[in-house]
Backbone as a chain_set.jsonl record, in Angstrom:
{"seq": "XXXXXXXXXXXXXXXXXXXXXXXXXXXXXXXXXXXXXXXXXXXXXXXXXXXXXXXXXXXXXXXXXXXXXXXXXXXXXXXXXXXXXXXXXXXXXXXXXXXXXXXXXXXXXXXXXXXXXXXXXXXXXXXXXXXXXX", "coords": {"N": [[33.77, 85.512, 91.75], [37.405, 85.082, 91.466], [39.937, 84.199, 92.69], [43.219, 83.165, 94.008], [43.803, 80.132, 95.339], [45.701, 78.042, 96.884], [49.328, 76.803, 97.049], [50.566, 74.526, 95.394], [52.585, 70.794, 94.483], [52.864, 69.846, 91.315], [40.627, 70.17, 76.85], [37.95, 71.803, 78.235], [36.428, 73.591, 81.189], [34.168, 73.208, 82.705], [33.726, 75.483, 85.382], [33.563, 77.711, 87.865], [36.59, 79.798, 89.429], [36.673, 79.94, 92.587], [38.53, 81.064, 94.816], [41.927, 80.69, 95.561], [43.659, 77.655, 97.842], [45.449, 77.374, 100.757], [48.319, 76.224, 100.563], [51.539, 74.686, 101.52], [54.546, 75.492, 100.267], [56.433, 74.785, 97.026], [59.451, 74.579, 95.074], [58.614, 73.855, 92.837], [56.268, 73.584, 92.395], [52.801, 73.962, 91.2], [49.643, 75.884, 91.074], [46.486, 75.593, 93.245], [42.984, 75.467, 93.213], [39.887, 76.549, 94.663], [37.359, 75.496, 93.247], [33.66, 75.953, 91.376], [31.839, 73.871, 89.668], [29.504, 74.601, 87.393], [27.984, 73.659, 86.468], [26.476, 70.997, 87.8], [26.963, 72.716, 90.138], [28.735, 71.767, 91.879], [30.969, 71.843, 94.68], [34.992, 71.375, 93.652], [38.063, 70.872, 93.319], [40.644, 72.735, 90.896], [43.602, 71.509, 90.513], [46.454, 73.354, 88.562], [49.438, 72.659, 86.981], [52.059, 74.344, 85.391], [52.539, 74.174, 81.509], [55.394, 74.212, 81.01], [56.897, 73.27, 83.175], [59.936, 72.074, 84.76], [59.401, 69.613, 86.042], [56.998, 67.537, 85.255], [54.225, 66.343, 86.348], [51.746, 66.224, 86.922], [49.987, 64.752, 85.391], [50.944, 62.187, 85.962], [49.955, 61.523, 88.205], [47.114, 62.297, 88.28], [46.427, 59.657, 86.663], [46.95, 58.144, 88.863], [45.01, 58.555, 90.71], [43.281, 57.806, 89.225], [43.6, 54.874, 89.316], [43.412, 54.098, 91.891], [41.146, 54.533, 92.709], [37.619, 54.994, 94.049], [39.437, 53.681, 96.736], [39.673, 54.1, 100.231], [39.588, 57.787, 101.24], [40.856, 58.621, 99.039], [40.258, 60.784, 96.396], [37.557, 61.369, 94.097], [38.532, 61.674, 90.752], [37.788, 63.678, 87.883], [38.867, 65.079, 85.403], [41.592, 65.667, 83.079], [43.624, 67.548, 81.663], [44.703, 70.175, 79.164], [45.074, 73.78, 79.551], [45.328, 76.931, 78.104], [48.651, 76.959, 78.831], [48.676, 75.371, 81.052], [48.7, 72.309, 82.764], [46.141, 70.807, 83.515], [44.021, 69.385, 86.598], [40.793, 68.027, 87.574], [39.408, 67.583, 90.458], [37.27, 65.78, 93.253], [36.38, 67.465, 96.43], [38.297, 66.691, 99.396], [37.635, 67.444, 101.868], [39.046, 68.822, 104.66], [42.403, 70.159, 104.827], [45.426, 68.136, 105.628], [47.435, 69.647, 106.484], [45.508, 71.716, 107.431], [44.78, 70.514, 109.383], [46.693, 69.948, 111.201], [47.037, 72.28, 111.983], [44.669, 73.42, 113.173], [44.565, 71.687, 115.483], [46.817, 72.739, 116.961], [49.095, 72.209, 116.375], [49.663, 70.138, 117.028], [49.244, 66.164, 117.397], [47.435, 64.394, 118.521], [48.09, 61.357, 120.028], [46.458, 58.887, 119.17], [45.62, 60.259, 116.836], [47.671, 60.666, 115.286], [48.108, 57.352, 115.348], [45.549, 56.536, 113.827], [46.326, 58.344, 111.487], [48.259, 56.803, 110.388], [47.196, 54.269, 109.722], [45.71, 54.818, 107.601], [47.671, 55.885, 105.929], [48.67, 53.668, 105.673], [47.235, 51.928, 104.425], [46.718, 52.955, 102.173], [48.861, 52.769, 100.827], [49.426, 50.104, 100.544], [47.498, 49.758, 98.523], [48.571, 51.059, 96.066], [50.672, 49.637, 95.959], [49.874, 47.006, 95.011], [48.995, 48.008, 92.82], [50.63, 48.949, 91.473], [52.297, 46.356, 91.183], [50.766, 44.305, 89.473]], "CA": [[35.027, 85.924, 92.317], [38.191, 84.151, 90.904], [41.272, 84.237, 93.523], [44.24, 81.869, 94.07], [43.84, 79.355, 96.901], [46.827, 76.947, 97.502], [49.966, 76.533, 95.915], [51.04, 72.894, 95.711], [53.071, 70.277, 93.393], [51.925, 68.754, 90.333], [38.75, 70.517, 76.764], [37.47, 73.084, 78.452], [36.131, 72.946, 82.23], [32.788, 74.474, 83.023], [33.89, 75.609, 86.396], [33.794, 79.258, 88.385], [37.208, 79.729, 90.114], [36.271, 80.373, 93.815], [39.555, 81.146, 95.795], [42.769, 80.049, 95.622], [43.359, 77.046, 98.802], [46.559, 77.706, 100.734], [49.064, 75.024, 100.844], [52.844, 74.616, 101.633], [54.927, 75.952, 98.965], [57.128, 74.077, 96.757], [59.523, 75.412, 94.246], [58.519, 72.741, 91.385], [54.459, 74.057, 92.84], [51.582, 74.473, 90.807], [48.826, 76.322, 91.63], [45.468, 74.77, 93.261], [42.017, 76.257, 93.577], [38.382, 75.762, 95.255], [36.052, 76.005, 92.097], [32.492, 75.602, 91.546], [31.033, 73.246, 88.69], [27.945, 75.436, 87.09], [26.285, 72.776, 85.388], [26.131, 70.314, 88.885], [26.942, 72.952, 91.406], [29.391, 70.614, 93.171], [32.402, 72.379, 95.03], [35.281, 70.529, 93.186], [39.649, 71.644, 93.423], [41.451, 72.162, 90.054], [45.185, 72.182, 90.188], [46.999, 73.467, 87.714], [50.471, 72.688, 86.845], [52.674, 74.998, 84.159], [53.274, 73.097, 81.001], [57.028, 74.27, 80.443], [57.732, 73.093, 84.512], [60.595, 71.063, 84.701], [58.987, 68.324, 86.718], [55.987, 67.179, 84.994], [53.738, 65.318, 87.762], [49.615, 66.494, 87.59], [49.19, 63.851, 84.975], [50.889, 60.881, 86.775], [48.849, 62.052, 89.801], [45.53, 61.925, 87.674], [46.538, 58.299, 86.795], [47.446, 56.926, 89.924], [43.857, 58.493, 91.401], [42.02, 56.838, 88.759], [43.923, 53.32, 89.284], [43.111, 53.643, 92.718], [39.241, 55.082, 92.374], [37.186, 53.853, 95.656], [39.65, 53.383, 98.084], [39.226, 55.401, 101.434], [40.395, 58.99, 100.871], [40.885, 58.619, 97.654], [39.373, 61.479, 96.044], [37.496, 60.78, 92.038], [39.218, 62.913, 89.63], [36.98, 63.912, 86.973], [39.6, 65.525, 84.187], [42.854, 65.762, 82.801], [44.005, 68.515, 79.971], [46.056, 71.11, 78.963], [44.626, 74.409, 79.068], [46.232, 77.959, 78.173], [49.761, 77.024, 78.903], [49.014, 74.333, 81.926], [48.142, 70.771, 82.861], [44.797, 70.831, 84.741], [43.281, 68.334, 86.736], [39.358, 68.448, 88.451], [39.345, 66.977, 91.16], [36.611, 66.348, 94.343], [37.206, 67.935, 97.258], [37.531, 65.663, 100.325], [37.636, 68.183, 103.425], [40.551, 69.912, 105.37], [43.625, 69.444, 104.55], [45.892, 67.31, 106.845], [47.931, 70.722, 106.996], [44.672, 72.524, 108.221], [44.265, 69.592, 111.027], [47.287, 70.232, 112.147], [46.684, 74.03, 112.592], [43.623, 73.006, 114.304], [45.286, 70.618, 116.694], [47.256, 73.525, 117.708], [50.551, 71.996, 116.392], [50.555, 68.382, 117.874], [48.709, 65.246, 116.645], [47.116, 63.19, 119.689], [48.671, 59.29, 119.42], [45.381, 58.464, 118.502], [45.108, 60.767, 115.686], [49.162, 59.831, 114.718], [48.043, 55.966, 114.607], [44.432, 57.09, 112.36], [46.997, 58.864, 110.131], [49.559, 56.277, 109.785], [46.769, 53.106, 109.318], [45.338, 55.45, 106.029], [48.743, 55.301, 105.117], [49.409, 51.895, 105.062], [46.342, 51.286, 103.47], [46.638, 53.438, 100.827], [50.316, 52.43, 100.424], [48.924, 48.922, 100.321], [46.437, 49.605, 97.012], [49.569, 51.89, 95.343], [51.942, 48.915, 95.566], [49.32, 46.19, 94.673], [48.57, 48.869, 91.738], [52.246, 48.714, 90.694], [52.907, 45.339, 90.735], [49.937, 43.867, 89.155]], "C": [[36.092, 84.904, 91.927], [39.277, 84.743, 91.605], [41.763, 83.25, 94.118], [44.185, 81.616, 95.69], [45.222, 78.727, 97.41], [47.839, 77.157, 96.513], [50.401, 74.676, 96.091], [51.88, 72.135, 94.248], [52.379, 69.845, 92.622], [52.73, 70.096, 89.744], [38.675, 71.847, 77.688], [36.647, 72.7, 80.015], [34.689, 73.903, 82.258], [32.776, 74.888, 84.594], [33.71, 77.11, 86.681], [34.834, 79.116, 89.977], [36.417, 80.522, 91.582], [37.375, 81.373, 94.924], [40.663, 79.718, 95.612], [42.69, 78.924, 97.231], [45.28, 77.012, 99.198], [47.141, 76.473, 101.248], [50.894, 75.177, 101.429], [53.928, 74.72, 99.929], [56.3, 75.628, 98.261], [57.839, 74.581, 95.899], [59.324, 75.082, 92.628], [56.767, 73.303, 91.431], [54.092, 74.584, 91.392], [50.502, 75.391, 91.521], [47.189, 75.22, 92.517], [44.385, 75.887, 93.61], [40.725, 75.777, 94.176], [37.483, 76.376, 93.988], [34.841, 75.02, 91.74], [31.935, 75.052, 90.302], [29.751, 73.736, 88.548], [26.966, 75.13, 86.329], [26.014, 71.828, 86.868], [25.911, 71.366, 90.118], [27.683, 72.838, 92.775], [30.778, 71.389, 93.352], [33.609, 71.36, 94.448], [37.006, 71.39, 93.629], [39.671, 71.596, 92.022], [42.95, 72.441, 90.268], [45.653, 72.23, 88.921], [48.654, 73.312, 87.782], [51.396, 73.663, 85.441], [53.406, 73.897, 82.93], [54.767, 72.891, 80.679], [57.551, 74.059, 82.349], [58.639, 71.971, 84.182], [60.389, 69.62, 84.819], [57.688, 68.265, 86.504], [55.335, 66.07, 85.861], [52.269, 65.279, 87.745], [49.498, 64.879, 86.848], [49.416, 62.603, 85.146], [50.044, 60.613, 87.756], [47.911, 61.659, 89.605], [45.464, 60.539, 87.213], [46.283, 56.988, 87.875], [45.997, 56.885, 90.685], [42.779, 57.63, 90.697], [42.624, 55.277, 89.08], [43.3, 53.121, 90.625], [41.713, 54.142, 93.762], [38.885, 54.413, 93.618], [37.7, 53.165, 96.707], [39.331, 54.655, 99.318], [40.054, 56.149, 101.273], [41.085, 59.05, 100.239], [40.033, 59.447, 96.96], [38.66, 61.056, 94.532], [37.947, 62.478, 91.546], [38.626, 62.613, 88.244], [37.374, 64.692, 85.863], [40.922, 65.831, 84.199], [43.044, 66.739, 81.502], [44.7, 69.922, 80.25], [45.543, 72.446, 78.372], [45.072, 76.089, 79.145], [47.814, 77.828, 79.209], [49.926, 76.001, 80.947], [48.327, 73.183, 82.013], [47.452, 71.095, 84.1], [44.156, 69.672, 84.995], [42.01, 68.6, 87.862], [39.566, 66.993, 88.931], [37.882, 66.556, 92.542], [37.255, 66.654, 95.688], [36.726, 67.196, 98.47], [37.294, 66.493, 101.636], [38.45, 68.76, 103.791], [41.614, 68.995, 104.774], [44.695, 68.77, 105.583], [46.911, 68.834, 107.794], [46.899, 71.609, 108.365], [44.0, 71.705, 109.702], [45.145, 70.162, 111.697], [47.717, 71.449, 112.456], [45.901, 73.824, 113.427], [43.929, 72.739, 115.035], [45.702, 71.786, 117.523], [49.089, 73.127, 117.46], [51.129, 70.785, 116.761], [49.016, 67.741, 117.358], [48.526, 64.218, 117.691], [47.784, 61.747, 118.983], [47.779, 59.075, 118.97], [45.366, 59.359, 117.099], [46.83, 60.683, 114.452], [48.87, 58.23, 114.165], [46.861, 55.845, 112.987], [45.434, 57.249, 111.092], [47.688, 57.399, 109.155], [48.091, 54.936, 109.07], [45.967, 53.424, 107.852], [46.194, 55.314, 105.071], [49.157, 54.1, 104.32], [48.825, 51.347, 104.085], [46.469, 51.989, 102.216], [47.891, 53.278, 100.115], [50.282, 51.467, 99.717], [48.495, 48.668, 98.537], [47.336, 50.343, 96.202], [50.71, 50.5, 95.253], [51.252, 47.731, 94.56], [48.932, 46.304, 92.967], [49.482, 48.698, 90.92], [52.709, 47.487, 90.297], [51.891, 43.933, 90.156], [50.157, 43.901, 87.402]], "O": [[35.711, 83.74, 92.046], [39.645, 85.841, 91.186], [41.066, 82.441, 94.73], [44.365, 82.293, 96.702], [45.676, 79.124, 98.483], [47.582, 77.564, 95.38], [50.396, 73.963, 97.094], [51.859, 72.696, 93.153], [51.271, 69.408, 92.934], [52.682, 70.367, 88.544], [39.491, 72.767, 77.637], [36.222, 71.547, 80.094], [34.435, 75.038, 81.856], [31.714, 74.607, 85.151], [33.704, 77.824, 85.677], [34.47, 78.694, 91.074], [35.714, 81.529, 91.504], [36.947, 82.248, 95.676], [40.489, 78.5, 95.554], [41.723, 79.218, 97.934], [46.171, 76.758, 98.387], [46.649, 75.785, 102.142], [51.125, 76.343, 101.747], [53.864, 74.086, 98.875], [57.311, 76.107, 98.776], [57.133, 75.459, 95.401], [59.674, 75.694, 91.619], [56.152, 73.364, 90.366], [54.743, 75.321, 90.652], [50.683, 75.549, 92.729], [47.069, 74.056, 92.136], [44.677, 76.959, 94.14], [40.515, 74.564, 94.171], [37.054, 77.525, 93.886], [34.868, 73.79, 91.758], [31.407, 75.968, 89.672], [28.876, 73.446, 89.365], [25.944, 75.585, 85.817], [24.838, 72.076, 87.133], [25.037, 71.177, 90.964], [27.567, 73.29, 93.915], [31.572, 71.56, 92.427], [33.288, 70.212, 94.757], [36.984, 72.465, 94.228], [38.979, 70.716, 91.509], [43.404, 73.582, 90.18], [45.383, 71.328, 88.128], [49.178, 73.903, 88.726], [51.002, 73.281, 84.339], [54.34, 73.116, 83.113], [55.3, 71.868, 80.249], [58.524, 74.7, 82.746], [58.278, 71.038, 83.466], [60.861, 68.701, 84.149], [56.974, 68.819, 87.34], [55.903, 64.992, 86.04], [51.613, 64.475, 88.407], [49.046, 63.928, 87.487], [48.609, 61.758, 84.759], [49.515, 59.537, 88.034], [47.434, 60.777, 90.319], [44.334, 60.067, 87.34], [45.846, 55.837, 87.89], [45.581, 55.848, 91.201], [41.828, 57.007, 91.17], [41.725, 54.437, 89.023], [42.637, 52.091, 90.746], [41.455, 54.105, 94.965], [39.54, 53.532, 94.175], [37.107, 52.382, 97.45], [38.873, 55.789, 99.179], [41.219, 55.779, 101.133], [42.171, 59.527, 100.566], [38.911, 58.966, 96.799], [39.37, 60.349, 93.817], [37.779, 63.665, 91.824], [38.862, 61.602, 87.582], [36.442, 65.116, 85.181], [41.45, 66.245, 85.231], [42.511, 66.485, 80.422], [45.079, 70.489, 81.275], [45.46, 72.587, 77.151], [45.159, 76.547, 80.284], [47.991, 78.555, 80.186], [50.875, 76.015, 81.731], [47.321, 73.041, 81.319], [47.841, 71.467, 85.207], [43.731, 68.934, 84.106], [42.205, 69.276, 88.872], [39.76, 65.902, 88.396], [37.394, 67.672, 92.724], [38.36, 66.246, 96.045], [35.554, 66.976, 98.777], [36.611, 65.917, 102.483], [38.77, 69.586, 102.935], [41.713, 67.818, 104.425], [44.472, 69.26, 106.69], [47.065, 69.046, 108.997], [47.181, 71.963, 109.51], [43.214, 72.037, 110.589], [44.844, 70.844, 112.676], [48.709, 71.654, 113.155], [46.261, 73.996, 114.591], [43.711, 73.582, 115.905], [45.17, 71.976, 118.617], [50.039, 73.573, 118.103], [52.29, 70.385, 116.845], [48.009, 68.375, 117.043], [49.31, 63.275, 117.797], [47.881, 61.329, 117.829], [48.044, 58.937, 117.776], [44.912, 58.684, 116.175], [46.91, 60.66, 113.223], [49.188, 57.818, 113.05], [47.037, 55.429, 111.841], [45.428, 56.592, 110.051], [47.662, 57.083, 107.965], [48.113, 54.785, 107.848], [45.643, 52.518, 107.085], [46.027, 54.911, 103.92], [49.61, 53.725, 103.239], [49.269, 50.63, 103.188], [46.258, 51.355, 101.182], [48.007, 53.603, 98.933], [50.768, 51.433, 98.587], [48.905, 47.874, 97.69], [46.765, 50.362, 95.112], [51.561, 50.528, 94.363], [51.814, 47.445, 93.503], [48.691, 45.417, 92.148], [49.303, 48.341, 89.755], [53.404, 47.353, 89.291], [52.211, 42.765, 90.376], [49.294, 43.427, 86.662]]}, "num_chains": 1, "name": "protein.A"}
């Protein structure tokens, strides 16, 4: 079954699109999907970006995840390339999306789950600046 999951910003893959994954919709957006690697098996995302978009972004994106490989929630991104008329990147998939928490929640974000957010932040802000100015 091959249908579009999300829309979002941003060789040959051996993947089977699964379902599109629905996101918040941007007007610079790419597409994103939930697809299945059929040589491992392993649920994985690819987004695609269009290569004639104004605002070229997947393959800074796929940079910045490999510079900053093994921090917490940090996903590994396992390809970069340009295939029938977009820039694709395979990604793993880490779990819900922060959107789909806060559907869950019901619309509000306990203090406790506001400070969680923000101390991921910092940290991952942390290894993005350290990244930059190194």
């Amino acid at each position: 079954m091959q249908r579009k999951v999300r829309t979002g910003s941003f060789g040959e893959l051996n993947v089977v699109m699964l379902h599109p994954l629905r996101v918040l919709a941007h007007k610079h957006a790419g597409d994103i999907y939930l697809a299945c690697d059929i040589l491992s098996g392993q649920l994985i995302i690819i987004k695609l970006e269009p290569v004639n978009n104004k605002y070229q972004m997947l393959e800074h994106e796929f940079h910045v995840y490999r510079k900053l490989r093994g921090g917490v929630g940090i996903p590994e991104v396992h390809w970069f390339g340009t295939e029938r008329g977009f820039n694709a990147m395979a990604m793993d998939v880490l779990g819900h999306s922060l959107e789909d928490l806060f559907i869950q929640c019901q619309f509000q974000f306990s203090i406790k789950t506001v400070v969680l957010l923000g101390r991921q932040l910092v940290s991952s802000h942390s290894l993005l600046f350290m990244w930059y100015h190194t």
